[in-house]
Gaussian input, Z-matrix of N, CA and C with variables (Angstrom, degrees):
# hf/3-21g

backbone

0 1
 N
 C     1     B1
 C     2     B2     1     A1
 N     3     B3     2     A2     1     D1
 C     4     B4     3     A3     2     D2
 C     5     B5     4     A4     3     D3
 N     6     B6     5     A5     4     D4
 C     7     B7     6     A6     5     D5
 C     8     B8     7     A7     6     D6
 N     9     B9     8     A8     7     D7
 C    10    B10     9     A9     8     D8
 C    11    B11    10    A10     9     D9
 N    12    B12    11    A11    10    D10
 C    13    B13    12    A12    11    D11
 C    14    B14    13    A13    12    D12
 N    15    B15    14    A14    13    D13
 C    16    B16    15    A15    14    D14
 C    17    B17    16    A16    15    D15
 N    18    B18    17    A17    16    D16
 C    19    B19    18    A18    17    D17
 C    20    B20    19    A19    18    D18
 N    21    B21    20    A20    19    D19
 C    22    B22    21    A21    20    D20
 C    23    B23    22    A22    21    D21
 N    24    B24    23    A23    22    D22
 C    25    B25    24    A24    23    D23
 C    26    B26    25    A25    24    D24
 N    27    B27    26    A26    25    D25
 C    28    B28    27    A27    26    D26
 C    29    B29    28    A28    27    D27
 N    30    B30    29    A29    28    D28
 C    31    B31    30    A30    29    D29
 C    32    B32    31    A31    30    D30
 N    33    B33    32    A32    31    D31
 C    34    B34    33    A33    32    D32
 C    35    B35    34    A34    33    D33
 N    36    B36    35    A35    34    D34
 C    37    B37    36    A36    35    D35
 C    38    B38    37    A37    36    D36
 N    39    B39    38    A38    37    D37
 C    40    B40    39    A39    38    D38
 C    41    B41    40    A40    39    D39
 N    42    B42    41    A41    40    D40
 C    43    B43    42    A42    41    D41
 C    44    B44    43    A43    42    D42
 N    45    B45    44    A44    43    D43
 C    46    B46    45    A45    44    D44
 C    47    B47    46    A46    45    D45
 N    48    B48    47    A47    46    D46
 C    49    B49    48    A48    47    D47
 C    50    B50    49    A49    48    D48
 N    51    B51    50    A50    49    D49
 C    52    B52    51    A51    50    D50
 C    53    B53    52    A52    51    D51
 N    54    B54    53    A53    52    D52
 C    55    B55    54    A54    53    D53
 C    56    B56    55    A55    54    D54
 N    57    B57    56    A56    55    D55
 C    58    B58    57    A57    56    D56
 C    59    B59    58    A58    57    D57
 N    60    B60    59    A59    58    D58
 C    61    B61    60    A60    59    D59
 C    62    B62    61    A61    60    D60
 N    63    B63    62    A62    61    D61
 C    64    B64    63    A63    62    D62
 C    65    B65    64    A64    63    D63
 N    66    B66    65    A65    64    D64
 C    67    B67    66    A66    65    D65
 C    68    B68    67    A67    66    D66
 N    69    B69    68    A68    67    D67
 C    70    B70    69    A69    68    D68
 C    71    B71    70    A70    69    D69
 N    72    B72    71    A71    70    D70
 C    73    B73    72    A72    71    D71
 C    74    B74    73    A73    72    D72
 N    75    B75    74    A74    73    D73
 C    76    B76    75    A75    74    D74
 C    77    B77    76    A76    75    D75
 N    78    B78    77    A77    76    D76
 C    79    B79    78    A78    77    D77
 C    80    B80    79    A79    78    D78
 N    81    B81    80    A80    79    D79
 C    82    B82    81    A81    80    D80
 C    83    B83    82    A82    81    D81
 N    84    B84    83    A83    82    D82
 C    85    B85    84    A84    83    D83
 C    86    B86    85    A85    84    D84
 N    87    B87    86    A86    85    D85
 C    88    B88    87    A87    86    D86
 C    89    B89    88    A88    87    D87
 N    90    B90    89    A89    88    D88
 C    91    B91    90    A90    89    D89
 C    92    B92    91    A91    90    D90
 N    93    B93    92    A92    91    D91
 C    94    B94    93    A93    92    D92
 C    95    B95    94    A94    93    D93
 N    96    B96    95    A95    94    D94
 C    97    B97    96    A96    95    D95
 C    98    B98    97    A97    96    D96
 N    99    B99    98    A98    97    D97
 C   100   B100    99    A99    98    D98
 C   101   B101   100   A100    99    D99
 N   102   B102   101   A101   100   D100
 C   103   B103   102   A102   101   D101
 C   104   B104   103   A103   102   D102
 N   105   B105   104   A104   103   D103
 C   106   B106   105   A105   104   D104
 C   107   B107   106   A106   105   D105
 N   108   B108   107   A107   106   D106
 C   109   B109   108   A108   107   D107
 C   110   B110   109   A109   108   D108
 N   111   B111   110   A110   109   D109
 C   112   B112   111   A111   110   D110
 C   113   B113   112   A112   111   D111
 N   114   B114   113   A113   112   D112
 C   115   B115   114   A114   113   D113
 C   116   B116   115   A115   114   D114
 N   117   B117   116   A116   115   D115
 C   118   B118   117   A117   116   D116
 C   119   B119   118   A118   117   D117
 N   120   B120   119   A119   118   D118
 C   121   B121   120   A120   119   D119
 C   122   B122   121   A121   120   D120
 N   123   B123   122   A122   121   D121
 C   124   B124   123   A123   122   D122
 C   125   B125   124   A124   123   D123
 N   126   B126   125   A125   124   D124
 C   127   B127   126   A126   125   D125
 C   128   B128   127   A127   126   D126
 N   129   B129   128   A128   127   D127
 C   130   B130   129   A129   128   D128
 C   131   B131   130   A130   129   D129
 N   132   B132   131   A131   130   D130
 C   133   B133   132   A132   131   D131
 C   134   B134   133   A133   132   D132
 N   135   B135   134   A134   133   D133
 C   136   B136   135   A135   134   D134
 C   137   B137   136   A136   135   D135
 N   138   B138   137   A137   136   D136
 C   139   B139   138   A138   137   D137
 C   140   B140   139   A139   138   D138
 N   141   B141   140   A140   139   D139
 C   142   B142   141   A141   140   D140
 C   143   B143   142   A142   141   D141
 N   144   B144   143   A143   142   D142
 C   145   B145   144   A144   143   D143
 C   146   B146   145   A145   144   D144
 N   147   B147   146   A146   145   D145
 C   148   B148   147   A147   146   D146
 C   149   B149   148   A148   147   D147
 N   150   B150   149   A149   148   D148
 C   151   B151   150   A150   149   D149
 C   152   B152   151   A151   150   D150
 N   153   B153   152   A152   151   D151
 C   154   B154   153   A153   152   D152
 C   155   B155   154   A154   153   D153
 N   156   B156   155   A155   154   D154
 C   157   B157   156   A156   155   D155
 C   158   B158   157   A157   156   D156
 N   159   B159   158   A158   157   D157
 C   160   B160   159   A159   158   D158
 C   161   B161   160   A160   159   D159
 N   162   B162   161   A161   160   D160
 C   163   B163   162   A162   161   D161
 C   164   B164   163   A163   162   D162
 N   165   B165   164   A164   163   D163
 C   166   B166   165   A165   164   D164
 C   167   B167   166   A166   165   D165
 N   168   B168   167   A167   166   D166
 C   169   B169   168   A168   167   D167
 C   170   B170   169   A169   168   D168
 N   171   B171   170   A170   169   D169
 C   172   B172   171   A171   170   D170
 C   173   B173   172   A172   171   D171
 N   174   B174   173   A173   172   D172
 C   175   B175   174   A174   173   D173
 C   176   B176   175   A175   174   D174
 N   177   B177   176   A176   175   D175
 C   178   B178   177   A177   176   D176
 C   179   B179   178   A178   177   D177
 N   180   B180   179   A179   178   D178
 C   181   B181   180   A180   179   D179
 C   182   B182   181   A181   180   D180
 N   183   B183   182   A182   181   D181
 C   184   B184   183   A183   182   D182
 C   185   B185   184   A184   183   D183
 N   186   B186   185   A185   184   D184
 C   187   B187   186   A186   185   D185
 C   188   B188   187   A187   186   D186
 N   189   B189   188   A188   187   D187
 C   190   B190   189   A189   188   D188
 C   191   B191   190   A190   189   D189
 N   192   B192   191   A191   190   D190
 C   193   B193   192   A192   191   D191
 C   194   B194   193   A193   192   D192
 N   195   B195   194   A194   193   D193
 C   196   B196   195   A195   194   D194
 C   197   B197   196   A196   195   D195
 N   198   B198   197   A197   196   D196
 C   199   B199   198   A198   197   D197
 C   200   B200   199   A199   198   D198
 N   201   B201   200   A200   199   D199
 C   202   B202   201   A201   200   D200
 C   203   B203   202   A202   201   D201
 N   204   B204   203   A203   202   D202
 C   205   B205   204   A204   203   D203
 C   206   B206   205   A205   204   D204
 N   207   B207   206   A206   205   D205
 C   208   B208   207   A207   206   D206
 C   209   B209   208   A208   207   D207
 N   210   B210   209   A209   208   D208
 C   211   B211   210   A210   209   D209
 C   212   B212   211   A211   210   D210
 N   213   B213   212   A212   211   D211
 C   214   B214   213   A213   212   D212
 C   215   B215   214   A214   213   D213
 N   216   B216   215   A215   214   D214
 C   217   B217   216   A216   215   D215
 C   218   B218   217   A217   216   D216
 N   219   B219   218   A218   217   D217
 C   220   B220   219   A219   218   D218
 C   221   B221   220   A220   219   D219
 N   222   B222   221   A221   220   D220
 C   223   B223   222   A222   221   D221
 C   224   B224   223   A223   222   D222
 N   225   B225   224   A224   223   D223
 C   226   B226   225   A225   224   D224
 C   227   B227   226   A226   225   D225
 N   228   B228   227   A227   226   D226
 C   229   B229   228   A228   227   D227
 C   230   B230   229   A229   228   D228
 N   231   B231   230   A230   229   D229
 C   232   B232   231   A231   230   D230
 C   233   B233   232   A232   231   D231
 N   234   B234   233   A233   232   D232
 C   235   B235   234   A234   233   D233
 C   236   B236   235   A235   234   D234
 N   237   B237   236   A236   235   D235
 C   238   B238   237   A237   236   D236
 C   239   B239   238   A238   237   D237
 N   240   B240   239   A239   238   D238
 C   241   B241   240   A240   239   D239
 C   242   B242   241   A241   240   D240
 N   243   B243   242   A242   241   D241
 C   244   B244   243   A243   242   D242
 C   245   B245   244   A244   243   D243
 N   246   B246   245   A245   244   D244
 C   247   B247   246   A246   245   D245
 C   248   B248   247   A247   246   D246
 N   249   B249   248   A248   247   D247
 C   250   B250   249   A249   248   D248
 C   251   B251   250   A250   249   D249
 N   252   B252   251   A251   250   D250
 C   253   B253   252   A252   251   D251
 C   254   B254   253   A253   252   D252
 N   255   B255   254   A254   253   D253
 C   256   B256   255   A255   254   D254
 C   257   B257   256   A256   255   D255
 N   258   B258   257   A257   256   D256
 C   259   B259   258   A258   257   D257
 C   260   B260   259   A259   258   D258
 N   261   B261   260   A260   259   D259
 C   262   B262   261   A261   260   D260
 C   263   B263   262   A262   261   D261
 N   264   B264   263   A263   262   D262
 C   265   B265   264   A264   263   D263
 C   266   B266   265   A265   264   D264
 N   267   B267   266   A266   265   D265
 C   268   B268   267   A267   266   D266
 C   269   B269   268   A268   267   D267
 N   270   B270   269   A269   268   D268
 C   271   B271   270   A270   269   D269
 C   272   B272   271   A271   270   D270
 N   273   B273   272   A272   271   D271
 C   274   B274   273   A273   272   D272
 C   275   B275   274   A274   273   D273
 N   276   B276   275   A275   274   D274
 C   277   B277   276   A276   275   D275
 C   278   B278   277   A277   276   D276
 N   279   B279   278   A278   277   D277
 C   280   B280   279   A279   278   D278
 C   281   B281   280   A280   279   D279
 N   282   B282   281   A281   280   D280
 C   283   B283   282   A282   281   D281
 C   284   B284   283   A283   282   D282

   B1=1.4539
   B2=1.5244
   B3=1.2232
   B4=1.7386
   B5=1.3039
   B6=1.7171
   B7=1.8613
   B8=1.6856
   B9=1.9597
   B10=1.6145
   B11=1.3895
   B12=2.0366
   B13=0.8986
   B14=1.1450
   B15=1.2893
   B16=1.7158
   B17=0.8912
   B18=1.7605
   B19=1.2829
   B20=1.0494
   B21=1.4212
   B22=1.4761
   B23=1.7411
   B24=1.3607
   B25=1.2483
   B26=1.5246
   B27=1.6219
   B28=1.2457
   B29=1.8377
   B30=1.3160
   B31=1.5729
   B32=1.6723
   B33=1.2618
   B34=1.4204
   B35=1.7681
   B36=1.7467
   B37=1.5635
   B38=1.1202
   B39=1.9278
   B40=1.6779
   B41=1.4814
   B42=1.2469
   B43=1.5212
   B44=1.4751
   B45=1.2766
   B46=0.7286
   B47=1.6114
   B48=1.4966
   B49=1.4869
   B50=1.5689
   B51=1.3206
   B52=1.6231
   B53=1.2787
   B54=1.8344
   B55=1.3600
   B56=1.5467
   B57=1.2535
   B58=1.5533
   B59=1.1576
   B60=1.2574
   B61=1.5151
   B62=1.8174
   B63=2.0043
   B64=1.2162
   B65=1.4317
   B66=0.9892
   B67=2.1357
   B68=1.2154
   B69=1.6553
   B70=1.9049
   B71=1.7659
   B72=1.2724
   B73=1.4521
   B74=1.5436
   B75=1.2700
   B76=1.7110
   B77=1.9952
   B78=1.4491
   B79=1.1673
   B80=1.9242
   B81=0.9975
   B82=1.9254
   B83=1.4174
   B84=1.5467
   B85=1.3516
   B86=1.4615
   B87=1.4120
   B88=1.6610
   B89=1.6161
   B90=1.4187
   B91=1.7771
   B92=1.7909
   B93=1.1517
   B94=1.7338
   B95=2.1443
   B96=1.6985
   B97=1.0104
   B98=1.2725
   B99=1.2753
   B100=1.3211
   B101=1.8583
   B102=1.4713
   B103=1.7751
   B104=1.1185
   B105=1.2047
   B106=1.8060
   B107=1.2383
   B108=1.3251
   B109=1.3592
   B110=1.8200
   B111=1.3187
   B112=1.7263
   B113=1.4082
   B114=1.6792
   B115=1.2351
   B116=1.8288
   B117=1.0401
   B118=1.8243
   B119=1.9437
   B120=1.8459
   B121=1.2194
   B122=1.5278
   B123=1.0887
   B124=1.2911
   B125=1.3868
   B126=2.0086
   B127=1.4382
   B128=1.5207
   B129=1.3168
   B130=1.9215
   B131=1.0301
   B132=1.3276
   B133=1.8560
   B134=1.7196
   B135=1.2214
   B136=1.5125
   B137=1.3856
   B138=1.1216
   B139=1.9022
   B140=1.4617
   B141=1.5682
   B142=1.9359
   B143=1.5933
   B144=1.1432
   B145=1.7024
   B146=2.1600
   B147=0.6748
   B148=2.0705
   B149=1.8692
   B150=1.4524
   B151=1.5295
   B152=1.7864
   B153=1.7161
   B154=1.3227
   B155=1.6957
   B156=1.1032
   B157=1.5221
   B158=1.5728
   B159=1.1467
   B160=1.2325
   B161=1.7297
   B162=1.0589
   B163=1.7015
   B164=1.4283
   B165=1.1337
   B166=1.9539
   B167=1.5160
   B168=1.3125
   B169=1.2372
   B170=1.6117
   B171=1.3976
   B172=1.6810
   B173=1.2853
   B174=1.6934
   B175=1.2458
   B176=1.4053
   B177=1.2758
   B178=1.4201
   B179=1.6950
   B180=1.5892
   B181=1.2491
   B182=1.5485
   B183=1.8294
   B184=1.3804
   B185=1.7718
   B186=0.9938
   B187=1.6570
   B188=1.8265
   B189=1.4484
   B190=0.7628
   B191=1.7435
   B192=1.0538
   B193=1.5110
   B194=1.4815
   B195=0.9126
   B196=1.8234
   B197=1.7543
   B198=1.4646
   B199=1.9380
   B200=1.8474
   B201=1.6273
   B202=1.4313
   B203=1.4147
   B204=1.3503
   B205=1.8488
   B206=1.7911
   B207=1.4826
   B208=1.4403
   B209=1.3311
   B210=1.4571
   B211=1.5731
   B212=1.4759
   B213=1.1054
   B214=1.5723
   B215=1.6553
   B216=1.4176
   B217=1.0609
   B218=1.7364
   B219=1.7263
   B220=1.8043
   B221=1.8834
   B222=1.7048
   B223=1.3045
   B224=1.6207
   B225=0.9684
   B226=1.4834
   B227=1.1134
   B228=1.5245
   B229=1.0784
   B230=1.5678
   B231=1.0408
   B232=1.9567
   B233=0.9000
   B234=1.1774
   B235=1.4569
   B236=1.5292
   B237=1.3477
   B238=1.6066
   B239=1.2886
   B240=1.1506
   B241=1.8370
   B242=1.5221
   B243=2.1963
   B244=1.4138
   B245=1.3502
   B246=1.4579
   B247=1.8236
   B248=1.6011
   B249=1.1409
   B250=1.1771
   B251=1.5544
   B252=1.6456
   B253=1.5270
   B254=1.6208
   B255=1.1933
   B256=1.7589
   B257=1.1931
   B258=1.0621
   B259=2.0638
   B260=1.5351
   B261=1.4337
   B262=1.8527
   B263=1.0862
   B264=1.1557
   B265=1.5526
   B266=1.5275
   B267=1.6659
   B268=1.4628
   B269=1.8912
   B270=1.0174
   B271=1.9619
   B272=1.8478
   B273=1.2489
   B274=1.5491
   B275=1.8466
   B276=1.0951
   B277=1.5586
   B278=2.1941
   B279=0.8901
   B280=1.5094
   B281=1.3936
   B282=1.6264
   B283=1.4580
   B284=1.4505
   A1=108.51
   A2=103.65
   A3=124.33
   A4=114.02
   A5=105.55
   A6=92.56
   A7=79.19
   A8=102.60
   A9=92.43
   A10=105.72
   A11=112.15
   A12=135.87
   A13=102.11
   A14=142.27
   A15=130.90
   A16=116.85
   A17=146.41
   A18=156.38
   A19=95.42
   A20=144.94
   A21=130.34
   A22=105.22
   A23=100.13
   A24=119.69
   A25=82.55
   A26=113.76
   A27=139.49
   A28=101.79
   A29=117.61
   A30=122.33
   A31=108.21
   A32=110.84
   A33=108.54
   A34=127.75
   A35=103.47
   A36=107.73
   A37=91.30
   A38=148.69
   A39=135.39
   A40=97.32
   A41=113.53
   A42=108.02
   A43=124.27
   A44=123.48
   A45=137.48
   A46=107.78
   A47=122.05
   A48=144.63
   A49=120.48
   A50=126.41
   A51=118.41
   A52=112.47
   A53=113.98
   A54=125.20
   A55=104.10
   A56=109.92
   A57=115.98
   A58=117.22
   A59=109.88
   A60=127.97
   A61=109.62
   A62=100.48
   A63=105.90
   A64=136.19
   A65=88.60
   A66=119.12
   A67=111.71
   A68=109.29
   A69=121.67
   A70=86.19
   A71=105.25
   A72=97.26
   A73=126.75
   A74=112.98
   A75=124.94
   A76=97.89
   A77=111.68
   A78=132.26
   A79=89.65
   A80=94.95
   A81=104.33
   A82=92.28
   A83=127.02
   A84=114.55
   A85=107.65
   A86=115.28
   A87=112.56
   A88=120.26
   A89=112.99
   A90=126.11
   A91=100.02
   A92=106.80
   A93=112.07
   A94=86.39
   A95=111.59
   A96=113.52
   A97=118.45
   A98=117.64
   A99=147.52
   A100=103.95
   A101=91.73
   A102=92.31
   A103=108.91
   A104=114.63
   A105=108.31
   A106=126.92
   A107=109.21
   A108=134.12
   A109=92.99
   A110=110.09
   A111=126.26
   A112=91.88
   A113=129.51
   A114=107.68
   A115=131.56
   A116=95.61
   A117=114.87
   A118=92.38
   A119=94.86
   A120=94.83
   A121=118.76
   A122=135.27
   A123=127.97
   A124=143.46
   A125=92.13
   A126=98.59
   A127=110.78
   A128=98.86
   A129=99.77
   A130=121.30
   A131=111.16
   A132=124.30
   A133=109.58
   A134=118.94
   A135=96.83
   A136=132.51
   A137=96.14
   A138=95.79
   A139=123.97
   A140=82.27
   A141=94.80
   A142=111.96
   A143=111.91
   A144=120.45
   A145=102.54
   A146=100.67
   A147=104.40
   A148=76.52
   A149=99.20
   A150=101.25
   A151=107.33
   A152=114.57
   A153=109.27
   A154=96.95
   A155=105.95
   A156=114.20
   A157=125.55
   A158=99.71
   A159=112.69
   A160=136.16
   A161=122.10
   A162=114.15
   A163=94.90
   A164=128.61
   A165=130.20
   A166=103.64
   A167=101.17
   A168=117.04
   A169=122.96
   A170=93.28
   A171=112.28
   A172=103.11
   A173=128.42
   A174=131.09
   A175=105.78
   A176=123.11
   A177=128.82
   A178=129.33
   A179=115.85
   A180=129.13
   A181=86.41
   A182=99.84
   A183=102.09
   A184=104.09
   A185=134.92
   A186=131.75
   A187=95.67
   A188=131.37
   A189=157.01
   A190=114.69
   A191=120.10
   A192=131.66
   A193=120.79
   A194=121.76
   A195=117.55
   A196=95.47
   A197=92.00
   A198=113.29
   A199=89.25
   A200=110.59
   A201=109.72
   A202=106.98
   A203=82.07
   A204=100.87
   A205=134.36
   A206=86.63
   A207=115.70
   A208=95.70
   A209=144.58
   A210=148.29
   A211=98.38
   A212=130.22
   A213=125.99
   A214=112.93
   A215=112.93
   A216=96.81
   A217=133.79
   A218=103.10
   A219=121.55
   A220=91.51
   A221=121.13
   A222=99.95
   A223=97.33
   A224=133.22
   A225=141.50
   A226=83.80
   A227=130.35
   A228=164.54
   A229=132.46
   A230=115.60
   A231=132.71
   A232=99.94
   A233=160.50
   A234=131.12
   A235=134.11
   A236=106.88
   A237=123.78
   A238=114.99
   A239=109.94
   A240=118.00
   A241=102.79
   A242=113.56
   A243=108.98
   A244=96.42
   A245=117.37
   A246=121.08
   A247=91.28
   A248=105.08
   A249=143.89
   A250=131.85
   A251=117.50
   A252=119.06
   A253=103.58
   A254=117.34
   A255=122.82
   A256=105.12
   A257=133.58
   A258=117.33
   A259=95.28
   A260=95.51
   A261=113.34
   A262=108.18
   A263=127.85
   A264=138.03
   A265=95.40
   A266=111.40
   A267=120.21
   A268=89.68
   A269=120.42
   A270=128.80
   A271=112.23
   A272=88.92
   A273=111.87
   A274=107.32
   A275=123.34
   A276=112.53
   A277=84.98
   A278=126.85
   A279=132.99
   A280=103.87
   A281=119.70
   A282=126.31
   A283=85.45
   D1=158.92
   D2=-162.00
   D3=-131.80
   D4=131.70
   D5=-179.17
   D6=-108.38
   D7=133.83
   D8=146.71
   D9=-98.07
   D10=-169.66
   D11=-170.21
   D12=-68.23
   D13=-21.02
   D14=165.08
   D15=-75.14
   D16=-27.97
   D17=157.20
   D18=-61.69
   D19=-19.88
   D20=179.32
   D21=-71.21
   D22=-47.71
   D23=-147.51
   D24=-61.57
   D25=-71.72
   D26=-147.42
   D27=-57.13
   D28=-30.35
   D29=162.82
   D30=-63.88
   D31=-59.73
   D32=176.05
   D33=-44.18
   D34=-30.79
   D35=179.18
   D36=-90.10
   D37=-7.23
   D38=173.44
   D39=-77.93
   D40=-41.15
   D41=-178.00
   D42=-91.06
   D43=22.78
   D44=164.41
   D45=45.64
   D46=30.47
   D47=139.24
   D48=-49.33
   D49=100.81
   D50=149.75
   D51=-63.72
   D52=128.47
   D53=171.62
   D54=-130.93
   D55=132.71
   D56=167.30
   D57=-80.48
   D58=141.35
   D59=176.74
   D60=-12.10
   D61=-63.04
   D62=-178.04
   D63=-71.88
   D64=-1.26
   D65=165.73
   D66=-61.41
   D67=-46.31
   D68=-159.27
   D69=-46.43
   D70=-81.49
   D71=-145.85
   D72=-56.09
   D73=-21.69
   D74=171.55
   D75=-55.24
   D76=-64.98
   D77=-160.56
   D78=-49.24
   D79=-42.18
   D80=-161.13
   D81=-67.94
   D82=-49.08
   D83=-169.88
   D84=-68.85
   D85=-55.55
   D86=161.66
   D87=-14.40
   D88=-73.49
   D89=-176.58
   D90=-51.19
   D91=-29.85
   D92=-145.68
   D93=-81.50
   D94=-39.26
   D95=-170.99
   D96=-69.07
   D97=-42.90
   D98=-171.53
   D99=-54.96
   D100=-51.26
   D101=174.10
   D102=-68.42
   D103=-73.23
   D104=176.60
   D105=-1.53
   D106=-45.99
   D107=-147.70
   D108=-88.58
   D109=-66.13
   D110=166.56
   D111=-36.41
   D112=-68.92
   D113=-173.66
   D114=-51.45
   D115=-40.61
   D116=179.60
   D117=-39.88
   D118=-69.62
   D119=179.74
   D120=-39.33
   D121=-73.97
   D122=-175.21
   D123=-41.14
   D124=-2.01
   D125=171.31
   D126=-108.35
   D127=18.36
   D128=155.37
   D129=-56.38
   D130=130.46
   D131=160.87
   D132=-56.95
   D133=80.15
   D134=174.91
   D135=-94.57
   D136=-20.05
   D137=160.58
   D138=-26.96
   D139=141.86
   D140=-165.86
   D141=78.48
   D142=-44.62
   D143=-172.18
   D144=-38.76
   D145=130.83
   D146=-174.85
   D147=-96.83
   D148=132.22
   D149=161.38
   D150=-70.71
   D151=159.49
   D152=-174.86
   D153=-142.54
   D154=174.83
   D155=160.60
   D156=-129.07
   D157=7.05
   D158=172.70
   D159=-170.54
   D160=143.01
   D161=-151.60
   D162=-84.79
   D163=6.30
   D164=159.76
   D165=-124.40
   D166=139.21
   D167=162.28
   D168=-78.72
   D169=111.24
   D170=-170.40
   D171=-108.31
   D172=171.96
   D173=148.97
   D174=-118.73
   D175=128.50
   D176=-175.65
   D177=-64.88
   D178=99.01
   D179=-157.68
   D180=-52.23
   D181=140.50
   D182=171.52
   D183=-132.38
   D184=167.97
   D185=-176.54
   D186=-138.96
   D187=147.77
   D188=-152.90
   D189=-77.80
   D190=81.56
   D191=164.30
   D192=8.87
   D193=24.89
   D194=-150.99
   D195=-130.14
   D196=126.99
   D197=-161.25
   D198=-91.70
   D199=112.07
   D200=153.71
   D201=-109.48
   D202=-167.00
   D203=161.51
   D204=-97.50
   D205=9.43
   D206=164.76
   D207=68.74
   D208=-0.47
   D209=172.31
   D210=70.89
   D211=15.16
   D212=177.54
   D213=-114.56
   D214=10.61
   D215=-171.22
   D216=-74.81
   D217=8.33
   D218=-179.50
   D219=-85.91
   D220=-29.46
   D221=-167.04
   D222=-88.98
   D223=-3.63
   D224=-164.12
   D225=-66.84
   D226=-99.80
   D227=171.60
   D228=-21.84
   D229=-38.36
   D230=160.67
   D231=-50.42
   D232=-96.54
   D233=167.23
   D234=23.94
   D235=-84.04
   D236=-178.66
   D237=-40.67
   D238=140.14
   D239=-171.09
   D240=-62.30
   D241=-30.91
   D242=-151.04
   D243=-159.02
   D244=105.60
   D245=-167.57
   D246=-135.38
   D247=162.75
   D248=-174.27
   D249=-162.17
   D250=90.88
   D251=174.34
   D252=84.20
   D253=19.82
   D254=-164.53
   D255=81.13
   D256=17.72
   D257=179.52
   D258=-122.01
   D259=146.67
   D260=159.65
   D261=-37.68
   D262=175.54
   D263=162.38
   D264=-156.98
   D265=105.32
   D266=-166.40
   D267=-111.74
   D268=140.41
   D269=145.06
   D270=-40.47
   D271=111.13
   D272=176.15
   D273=-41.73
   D274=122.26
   D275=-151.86
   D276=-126.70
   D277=-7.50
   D278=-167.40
   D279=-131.56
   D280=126.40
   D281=-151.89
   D282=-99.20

């Protein structure tokens, strides 16, 4: 697969990237390499291969499910112009 200079362009207006005219063709060889490259990949043998997430075998630290108030809730709040009991106190904005 092939990027032309309108697929250049047309990525650049998804990403909301300005590219000048004299950009197109650098940018095009860039996209053009990049696939290649995806293709190369795809002619791996991967059979047998175990998918992984990481090149050591870890077990993923986990900590205990349990909802507090995190004991911070005086620094939360010092801040706010207008609290009450730990809560905001915002101006009624809906009649």
């Amino acid at each position: 697969m092939s990027v032309d200079a309108l697929t250049v362009r047309r990525i650049a207006q998804l990403a909301r990237i300005a590219v000048r005219d004299d950009e197109v063709p650098h940018l095009q060889g860039e996209l053009n390499a990049m696939l290649a490259f995806v293709e190369q990949l795809s002619e791996v043998n991967v059979d047998g291969v175990e998918p992984m997430t990481s090149v050591t075998p870890m077990a993923m630290k986990k900590r205990a499910d349990v909802v507090d108030d995190g004991g911070i809730a005086d620094d939360i709040v010092k801040n706010a112009p207008a609290t009450e009991n730990h809560f905001f106190l915002v101006p009624k904005v809906v009649e």
